[in-house]
N, C-alpha and C positions, 0 to 999 in steps of 0.2 A: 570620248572621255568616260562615257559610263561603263564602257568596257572594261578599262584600265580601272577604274573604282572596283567593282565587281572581283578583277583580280586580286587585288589588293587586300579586301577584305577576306577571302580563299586564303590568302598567304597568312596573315594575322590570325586567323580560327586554326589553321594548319598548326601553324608553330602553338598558340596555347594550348594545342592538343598533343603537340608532345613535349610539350613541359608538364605538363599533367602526368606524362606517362612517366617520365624521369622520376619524378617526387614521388608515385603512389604506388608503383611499380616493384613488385614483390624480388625484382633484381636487385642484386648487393648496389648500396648506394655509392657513386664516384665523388659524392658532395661530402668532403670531411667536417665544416664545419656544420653539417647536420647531424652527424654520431659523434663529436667531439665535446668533454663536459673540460670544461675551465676551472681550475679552482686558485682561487689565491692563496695564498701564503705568506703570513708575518710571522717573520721572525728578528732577533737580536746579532746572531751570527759576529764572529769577529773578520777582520779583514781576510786573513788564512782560512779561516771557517766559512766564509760567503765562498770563496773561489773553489772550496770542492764541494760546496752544496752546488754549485751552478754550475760547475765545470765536468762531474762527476757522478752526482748523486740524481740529482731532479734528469740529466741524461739519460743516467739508466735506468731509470723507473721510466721515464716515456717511452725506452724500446720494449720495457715488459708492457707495458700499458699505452701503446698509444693512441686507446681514444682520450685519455685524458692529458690536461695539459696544467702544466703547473706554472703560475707566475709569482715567482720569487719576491718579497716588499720587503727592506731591510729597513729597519726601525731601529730610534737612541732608545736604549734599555732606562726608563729613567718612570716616573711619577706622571708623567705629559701621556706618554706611551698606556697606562694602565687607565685612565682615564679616556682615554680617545675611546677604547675599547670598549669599556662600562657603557658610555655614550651612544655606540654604533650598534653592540650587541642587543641593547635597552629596544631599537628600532627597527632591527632587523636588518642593517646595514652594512654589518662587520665581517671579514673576511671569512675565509670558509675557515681555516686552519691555521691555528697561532703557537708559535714555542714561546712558551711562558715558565718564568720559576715558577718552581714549587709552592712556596709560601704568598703567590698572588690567587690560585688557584678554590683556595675557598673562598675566597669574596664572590667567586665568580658563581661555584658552583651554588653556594648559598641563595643567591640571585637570580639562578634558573636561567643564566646569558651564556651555558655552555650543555653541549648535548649530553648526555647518556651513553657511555662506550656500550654497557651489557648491551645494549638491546640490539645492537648489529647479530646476527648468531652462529658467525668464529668466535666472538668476542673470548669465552673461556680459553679455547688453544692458540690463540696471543699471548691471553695471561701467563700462561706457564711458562712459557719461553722466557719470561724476563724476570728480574729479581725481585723477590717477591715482599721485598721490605721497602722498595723505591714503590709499587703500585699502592701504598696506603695513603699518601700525599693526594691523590685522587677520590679517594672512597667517602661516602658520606652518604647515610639512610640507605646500604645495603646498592650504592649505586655506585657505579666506577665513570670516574666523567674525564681520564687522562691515563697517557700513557707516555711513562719514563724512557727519554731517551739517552739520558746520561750520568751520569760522576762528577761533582764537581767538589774538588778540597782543596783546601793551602798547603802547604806545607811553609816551611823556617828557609830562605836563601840568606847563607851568607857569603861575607868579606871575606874571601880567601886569604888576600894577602893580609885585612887587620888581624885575621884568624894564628896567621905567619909568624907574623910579630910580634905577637902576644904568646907564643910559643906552642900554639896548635898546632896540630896534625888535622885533628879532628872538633869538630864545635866538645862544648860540653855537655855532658849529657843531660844536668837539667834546668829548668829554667831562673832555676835560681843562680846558679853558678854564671849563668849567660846574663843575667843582669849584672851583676858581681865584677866579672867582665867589663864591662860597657862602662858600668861605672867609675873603675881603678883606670881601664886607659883612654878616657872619656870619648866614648865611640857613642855614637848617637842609635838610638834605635826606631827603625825606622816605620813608626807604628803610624800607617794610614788613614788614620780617622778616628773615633771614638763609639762605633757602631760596635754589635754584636759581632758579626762576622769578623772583623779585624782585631779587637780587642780582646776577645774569648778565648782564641789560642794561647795568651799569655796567663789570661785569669787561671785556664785552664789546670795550665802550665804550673803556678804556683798553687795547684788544692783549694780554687774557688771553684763556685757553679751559680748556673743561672737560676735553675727549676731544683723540682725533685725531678726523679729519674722519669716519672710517668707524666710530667708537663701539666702539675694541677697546682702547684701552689710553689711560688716563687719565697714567702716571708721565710726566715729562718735558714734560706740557700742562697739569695742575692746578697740579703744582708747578715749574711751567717760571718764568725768572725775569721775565716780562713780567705771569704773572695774580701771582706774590708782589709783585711793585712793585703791580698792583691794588690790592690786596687790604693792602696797608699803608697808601695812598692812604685805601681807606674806614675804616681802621682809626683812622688819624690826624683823620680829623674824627668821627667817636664820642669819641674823649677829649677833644676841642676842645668836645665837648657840642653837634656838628651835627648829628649825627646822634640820634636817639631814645633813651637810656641802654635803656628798655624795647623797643629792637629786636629781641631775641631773643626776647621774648614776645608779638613781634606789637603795639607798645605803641603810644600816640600817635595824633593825628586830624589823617592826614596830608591827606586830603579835604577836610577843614574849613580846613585850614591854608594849603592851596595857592589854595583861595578868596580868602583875606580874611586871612591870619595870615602866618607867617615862613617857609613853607616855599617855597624856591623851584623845587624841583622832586620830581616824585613820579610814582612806575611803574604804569599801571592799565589795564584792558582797558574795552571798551566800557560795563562797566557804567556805568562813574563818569559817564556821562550818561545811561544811556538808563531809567534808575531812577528818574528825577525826574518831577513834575509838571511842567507846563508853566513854571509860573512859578520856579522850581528849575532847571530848565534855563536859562533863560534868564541868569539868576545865574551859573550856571556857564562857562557859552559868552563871557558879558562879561567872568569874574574870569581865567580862565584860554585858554591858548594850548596846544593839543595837536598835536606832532610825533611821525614816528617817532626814537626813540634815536638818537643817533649813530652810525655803523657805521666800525669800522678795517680797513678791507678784509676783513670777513668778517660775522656775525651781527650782528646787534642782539639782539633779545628771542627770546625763547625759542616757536616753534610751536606752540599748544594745542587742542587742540578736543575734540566731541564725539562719539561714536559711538553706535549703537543694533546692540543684539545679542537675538537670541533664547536664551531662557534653559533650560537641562537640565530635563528633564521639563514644557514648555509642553506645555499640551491643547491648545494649537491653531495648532500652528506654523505650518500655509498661511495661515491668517488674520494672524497674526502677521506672515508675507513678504509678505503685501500691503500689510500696514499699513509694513513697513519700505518697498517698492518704494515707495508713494506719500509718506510723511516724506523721500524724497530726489529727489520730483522738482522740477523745475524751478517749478510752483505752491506747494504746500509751502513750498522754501527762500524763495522770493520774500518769504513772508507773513510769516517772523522774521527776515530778511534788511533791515526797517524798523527794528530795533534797533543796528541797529551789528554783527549776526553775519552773517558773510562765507558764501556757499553755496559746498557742495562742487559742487554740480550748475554743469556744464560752461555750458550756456544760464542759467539763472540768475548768475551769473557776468559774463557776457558784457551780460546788457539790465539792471544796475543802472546807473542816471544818477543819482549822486548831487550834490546841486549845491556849489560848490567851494566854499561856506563852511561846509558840513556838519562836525561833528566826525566823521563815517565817515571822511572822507576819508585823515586821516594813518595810520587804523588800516590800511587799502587799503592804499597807500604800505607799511605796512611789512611786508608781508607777502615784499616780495621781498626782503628780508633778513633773515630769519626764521632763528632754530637751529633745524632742523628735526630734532629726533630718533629723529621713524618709530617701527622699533616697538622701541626697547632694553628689554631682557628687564633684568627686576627694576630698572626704572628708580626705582619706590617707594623700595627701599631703599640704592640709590644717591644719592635726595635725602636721606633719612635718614642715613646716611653725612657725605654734603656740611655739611646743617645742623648735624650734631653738633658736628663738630669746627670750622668757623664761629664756632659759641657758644665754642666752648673758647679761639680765638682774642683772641673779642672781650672776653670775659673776662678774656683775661689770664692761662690759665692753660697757655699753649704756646705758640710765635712762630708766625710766621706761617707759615715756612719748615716746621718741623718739622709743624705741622697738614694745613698742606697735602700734604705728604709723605706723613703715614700715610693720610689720607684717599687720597689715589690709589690706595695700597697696596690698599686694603678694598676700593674701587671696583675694580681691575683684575682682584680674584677675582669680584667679580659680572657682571664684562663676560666673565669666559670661562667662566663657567657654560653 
């Protein structure tokens, strides 16, 4: 018996002496999840958008790169989402890497719960590569804490056949005429809510504005007498019952509407096609006609997009700046850039041919008339602001004059925050 011990214990000092040798052992390691770094991933993605990040994009960045590994977290784009994040970053809890809008971005950076792109040192020959008026949404005390991966604008879909009817060929060209329209052959318009993003296009549209041009003082521009004529205009066909009674709560199926139903026009970004099946699209693309908004010597739609940031206590923030370096180059944007989302990357950019009957096309187009906001600090709660008092308008429970007035008021203390 004590022979067989003896062996035994021979066998057990053997074998921990060559697992010693495996681990410490100046030979290339066969163990992956020992040179493998992991990083997470939150993003928003839409259903078409997750399937060529996951099908597509995170594949081929793990064959350029595979000791890292990326795990993909699809998240509701909503107020729950921006707060989870504050929470998790606050602790050091929070994913390594987040696609976030633009206009969430300062809360963050202000709060020191998102890294520092400069101090990786490619950081400058990234920057050049992409468009250099989307990298200012980022910057703040000479720091860059994000990097633009894309385009996001509305443009105007309309009702082909109301458009028919009514004896178009073509919409008209400007937004007055297009209320004009709606109004003589009571077509509904199919305005999504009463936020900035939605309702700006139109303000726009008729010689209103939010700000002045440099985003420092709203009094004299929100409440100036060209956005209150606006802003009476959409006022007047909501009581005419043109507009969606349940606009303030996001009401009505204006998608569905501007198909095949009474709405003759309605404000949406690339998704409103690029969401569909094949044969879905094709319905779409035959029912309706997409332009960009009309512009009055200034804006159309309001500038959106998305950014990628590394997040306050990532375990693996070089793995992390790779993964950002590679989500903005030129391959990359290429591969979600077949959705209808514009790249920030300069060459990507430049070699998209899209062919002139594509619905991208008008989104393109309206990118050069774009409100471009950049990076307005507490822009959140300046749309919060904006929609409130909106609702209170629409309501009925203030004029138009007096809402918009104190709204500037509120907004002008957030712009000199």
């Amino acid at each position: 018996m004590a022979r067989w011990i003896s062996i035994l214990l021979i066998l057990v000092i053997a074998t921990g002496c060559e697992r010693s040798k495996i681990i410490t052992s100046d030979e290339p390691q066969t163990h992956h999840e020992n040179k493998e770094n992991v990083i997470e991933f939150w993003h928003t993605y839409s259903d078409t958008e997750s399937r060529i990040l996951e099908r597509e994009m995170i594949p081929a960045f793990e064959r350029q790169f595979p000791n890292i590994k990326v795990i993909a977290v699809r998240k509701p784009y909503n107020t729950g989402l921006k707060n989870t994040l504050i929470a998790r970053a606050s602790s050091n809890r929070g994913p390594d890497v987040v696609r976030m809008k633009l206009d969430w971005i300062p809360d963050f950076y202000q709060n020191r719960l998102i890294m520092p792109l400069n101090t990786f040192p490619d950081f400058q020959k990234v920057r050049h590569t992409l468009n250099h008026k989307t990298m200012s949404a980022g910057f703040y005390q000479n720091q860059y804490y994000s990097l633009p991966m894309d385009f996001l604008v509305q443009v105007a879909i309309f009702n082909r056949e109301l458009l028919n009817k009514a004896g178009y060929s073509e919409p008209p060209k400007t937004m007055k005429e297009i209320l004009e329209l709606a109004s003589q052959q009571h077509h509904t318009i199919g305005l999504g809510g009463l936020d900035t993003w939605r309702t700006l296009p139109y303000i726009f549209g008729l010689g209103g504005s939010l700000t002045d041009a440099k985003f420092t003082k709203a009094t004299g521009y929100l409440n100036g007498e060209a956005t209150v004529q606006a802003v009476e205009k959409l006022l007047y066909l909501y009581n005419k019952g043109l507009i969606d009674h349940m606009v303030g709560e996001e009401g009505g199926d204006n998608w569905e509407g501007v198909k095949s139903g009474n709405v003759l026009i309605t404000g949406e970004g690339p998704w409103f096609y690029n969401i569909w099946t094949d044969k879905e699209l094709d319905r779409s693309l035959k029912n309706t006609l997409p332009i960009p908004f009309p512009h009055n010597k200034g804006p159309s739609s309001i500038l959106d997009g998305d950014h990628l940031v590394i997040m306050k206590g990532s375990k693996h923030p070089d793995a992390s700046w790779t993964f950002l370096k590679w989500m903005s180059s030129k391959e990359a944007q290429l591969m979600m850039s077949k959705v209808g989302i514009f790249p920030t990357n300069l060459e990507a950019a430049k070699s998209i041919n899209s062919n002139r009957d594509s619905y991208t096309i008008p989104y393109k187009e309206a990118l050069d008339h774009a409100y471009h906001r950049q990076s307005v600090k507490n822009w959140s709660e300046i749309d919060e602001v904006y929609t409130r008092y909106m609702r209170k308008i629409f309501l009925g429970e203030i004029s138009v004059k007096e809402g918009l007035t104190r709204a500037a008021k509120e907004i002008d203390r957030l712009l000199a925050v």
